[in-house]
C-alpha positions as protocol buffer text, in pm:
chain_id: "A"
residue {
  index: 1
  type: UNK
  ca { x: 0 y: 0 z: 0 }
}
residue {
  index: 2
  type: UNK
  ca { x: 127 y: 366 z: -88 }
}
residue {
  index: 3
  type: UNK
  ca { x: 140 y: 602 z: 172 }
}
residue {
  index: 4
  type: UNK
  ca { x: -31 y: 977 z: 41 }
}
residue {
  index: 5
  type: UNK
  ca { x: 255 y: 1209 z: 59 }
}
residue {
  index: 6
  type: UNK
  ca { x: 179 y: 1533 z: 271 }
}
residue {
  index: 7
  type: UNK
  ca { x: 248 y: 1866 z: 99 }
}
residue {
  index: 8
  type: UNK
  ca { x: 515 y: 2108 z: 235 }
}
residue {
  index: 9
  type: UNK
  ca { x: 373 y: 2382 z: 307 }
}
residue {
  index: 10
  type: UNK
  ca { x: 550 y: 2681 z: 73 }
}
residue {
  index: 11
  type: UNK
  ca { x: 409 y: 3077 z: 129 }
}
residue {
  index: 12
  type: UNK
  ca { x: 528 y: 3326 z: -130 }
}
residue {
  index: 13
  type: UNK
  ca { x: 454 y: 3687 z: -165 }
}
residue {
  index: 14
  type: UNK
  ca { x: 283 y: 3922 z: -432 }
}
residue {
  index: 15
  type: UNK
  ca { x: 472 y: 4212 z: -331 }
}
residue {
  index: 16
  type: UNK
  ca { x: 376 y: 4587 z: -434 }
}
residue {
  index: 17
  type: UNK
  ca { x: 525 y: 4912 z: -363 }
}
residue {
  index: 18
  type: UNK
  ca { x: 264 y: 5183 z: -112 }
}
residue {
  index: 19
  type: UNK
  ca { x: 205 y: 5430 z: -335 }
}
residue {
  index: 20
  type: UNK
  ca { x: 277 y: 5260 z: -681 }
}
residue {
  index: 21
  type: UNK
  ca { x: -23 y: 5419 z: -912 }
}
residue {
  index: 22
  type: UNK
  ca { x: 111 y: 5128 z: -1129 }
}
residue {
  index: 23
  type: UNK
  ca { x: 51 y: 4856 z: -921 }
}
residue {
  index: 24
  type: UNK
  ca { x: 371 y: 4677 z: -1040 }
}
residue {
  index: 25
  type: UNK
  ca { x: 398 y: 4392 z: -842 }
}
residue {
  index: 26
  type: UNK
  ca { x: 798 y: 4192 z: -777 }
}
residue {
  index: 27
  type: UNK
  ca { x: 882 y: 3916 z: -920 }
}
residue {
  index: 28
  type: UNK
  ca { x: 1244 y: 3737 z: -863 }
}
residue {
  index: 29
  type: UNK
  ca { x: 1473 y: 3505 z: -1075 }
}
residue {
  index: 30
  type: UNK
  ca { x: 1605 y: 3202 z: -917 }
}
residue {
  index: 31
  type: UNK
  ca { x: 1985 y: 3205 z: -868 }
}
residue {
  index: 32
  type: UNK
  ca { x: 2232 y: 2926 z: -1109 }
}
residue {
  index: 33
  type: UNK
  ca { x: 2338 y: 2747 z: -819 }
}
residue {
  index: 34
  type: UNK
  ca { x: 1918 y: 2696 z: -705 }
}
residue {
  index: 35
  type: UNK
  ca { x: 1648 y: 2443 z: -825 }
}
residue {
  index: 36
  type: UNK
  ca { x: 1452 y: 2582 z: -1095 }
}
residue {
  index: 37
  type: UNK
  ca { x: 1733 y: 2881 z: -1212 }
}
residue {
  index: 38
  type: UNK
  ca { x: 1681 y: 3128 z: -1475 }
}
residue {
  index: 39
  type: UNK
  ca { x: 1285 y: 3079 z: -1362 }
}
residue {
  index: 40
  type: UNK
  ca { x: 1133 y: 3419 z: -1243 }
}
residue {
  index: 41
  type: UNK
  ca { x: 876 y: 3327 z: -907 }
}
residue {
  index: 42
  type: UNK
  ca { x: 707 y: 3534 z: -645 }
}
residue {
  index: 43
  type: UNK
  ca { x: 946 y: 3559 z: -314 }
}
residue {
  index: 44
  type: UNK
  ca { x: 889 y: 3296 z: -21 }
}
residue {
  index: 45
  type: UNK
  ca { x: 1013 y: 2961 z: 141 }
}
residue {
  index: 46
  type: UNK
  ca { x: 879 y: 2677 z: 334 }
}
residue {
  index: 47
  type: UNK
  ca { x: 702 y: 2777 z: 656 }
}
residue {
  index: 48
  type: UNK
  ca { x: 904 y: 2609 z: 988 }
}
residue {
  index: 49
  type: UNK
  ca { x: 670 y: 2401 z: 1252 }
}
residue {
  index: 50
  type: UNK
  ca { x: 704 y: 2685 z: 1483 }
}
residue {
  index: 51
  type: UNK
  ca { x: 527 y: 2989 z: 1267 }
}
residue {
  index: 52
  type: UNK
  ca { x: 210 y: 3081 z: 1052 }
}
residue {
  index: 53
  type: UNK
  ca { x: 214 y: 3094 z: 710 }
}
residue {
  index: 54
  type: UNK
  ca { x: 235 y: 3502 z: 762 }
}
residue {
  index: 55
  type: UNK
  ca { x: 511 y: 3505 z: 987 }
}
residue {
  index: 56
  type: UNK
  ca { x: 722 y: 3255 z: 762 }
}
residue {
  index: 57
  type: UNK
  ca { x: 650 y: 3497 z: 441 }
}
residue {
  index: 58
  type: UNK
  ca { x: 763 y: 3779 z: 671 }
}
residue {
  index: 59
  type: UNK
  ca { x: 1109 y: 3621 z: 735 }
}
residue {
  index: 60
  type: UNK
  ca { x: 1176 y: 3476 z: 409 }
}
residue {
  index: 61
  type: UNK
  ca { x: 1124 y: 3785 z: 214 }
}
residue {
  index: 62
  type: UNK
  ca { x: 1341 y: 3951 z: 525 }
}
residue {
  index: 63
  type: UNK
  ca { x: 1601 y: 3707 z: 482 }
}
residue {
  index: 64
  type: UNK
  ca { x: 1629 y: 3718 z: 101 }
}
residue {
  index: 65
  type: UNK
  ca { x: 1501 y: 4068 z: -35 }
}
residue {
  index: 66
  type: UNK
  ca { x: 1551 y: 4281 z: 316 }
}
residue {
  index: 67
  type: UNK
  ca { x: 1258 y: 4408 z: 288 }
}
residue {
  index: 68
  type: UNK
  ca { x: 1011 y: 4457 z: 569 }
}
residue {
  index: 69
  type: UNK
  ca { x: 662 y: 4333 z: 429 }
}
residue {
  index: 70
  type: UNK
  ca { x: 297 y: 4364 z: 582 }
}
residue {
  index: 71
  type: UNK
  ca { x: 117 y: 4087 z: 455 }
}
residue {
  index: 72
  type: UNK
  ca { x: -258 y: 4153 z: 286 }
}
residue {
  index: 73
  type: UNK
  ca { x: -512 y: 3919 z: 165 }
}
residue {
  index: 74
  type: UNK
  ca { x: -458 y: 3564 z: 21 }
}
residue {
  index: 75
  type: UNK
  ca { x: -475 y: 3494 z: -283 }
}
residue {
  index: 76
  type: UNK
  ca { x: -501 y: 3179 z: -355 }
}
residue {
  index: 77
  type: UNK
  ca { x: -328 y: 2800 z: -240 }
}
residue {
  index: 78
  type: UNK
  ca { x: -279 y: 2502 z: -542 }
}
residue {
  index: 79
  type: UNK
  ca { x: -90 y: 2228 z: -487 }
}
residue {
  index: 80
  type: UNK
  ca { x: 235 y: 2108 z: -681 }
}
residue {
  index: 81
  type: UNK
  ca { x: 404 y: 1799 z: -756 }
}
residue {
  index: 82
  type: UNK
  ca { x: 759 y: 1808 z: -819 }
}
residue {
  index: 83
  type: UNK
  ca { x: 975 y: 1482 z: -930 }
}
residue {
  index: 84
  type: UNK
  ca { x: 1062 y: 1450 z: -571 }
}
residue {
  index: 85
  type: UNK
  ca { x: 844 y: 1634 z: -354 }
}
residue {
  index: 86
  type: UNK
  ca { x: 491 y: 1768 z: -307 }
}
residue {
  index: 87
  type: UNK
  ca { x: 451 y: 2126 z: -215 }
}
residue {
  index: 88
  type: UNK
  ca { x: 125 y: 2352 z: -74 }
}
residue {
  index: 89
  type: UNK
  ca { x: 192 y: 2701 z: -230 }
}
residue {
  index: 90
  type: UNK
  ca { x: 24 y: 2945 z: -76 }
}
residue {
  index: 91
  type: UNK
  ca { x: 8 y: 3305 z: -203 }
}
residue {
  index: 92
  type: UNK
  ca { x: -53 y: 3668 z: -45 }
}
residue {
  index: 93
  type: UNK
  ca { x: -51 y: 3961 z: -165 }
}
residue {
  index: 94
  type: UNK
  ca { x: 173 y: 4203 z: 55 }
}
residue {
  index: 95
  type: UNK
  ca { x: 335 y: 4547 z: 75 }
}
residue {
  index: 96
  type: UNK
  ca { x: 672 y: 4724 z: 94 }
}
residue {
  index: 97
  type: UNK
  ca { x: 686 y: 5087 z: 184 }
}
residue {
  index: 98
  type: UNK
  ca { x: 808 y: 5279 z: -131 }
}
residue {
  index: 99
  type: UNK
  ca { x: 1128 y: 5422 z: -18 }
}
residue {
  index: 100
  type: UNK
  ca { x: 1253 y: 5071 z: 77 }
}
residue {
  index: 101
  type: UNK
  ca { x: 1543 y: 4890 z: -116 }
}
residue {
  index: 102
  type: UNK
  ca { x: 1566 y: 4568 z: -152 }
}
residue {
  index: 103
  type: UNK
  ca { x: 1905 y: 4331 z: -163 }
}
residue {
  index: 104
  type: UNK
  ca { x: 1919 y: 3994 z: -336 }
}
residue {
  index: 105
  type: UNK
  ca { x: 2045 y: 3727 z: -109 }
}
residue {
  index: 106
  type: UNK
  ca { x: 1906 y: 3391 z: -315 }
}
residue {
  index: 107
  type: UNK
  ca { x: 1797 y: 3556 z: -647 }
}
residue {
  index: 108
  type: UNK
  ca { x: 2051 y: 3693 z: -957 }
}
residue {
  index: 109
  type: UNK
  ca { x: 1740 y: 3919 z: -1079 }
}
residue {
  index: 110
  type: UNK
  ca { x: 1468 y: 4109 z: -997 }
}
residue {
  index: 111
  type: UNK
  ca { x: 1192 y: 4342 z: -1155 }
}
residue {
  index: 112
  type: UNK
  ca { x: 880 y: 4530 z: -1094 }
}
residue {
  index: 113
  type: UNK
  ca { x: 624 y: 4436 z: -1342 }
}
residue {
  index: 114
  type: UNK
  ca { x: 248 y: 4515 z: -1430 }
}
residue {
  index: 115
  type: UNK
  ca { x: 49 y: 4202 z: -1398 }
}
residue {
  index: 116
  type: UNK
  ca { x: 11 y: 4257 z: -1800 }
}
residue {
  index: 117
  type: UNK
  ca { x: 397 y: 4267 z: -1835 }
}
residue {
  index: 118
  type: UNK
  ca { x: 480 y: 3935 z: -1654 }
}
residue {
  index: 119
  type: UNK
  ca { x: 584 y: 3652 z: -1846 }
}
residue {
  index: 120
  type: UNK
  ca { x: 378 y: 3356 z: -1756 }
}
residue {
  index: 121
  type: UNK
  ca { x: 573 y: 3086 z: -1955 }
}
residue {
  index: 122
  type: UNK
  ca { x: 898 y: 3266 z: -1773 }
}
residue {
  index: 123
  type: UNK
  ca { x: 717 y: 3207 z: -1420 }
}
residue {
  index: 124
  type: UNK
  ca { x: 825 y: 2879 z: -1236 }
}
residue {
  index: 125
  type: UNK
  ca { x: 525 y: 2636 z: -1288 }
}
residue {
  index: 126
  type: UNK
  ca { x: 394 y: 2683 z: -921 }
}
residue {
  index: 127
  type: UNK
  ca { x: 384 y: 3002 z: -972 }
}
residue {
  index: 128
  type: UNK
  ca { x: 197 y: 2997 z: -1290 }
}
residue {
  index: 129
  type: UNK
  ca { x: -165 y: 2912 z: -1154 }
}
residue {
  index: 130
  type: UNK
  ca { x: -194 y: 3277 z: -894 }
}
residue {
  index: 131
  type: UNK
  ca { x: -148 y: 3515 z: -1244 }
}
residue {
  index: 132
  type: UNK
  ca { x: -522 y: 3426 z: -1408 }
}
residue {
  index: 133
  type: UNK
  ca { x: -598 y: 3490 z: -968 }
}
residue {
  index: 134
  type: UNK
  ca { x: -416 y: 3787 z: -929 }
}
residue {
  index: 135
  type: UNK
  ca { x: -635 y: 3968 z: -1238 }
}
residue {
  index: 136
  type: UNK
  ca { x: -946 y: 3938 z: -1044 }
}
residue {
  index: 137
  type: UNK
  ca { x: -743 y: 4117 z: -753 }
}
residue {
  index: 138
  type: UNK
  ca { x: -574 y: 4369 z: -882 }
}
C-alpha cells in the first residue's frame, strides 16, 4: 500500500510598492546554483513548525530581499508535484513601503512588473496558476 505524501507547506509573496499608481507587483529570478534557475517566481520559502504561514513569508522575504513586508489578503493555495516532492503554495498579496530597497540574497534578478507585463511561460510552474488569480485582484 502507498502512503499519500503530505504537501510542504510553501508561502510566497505578491509584493507591491505603497504608493505605486502602477501597481507593479515583484517578481524574482532564481539564482544558477538553485532548483529551478533562470525561472522568475514570487518571493517565499517553506514555513518552519514553529510559525504561521504570515510570519514565515515575513522572514523569508526579510532574509532574502531585506525588505520589511505587511502581509494583505490571500490569494489563492494550489498544490504542486515536483519529481521528488509535493509542495502547498500558498500566495498573499503584501506590501513594501516605497522608499525601501531591496538586496538579493538567493535571487541573480529582480523586476517590478504590471500584472500585464509578466511573463507567464517565464514564471516557475507553481507560480503559474496565482497570475489568471491575481487579475481578479488587482
Amino acid at each position: 500500500m502507498t502512503r499519500k505524501q503530505e504537501p510542504t507547506l510553501v508561502v510566497a509573496a505578491v509584493i507591491q510598492r505603497d504608493g505605486d499608481p502602477a501597481g507593479r507587483i515583484l517578481v524574482v529570478r532564481r539564482g544558477p546554483d538553485q532548483s529551478g534557475a533562470g525561472f522568475w517566481e514570487f518571493p517565499g520559502g517553506k514555513v518552519e513548525p514553529s510559525e504561521s504561514p504570515e510570519q514565515a513569508l515575513i522572514r523569508e522575504i526579510q532574509e532574502e530581499l531585506s525588505l520589511s513586508i505587511r502581509v494583505k489578503e490571500l490569494v489563492g493555495e494550489e498544490d504542486y508535484a515536483y519529481p521528488t516532492k509535493l509542495i502547498r503554495l500558498r500566495v498573499y498579496r503584501a506590501l513594501v513601503r516605497g522608499d525601501e530597497e531591496l538586496q538579493l540574497t538567493e535571487h541573480d534578478a529582480f523586476k517590478w512588473q504590471t500584472l500585464d507585463e509578466v511573463q507567464v511561460e517565464e514564471l516557475s510552474a507553481a507560480d503559474r496558476p496565482f497570475v489568471a488569480k491575481l487579475r481578479g485582484l488587482l
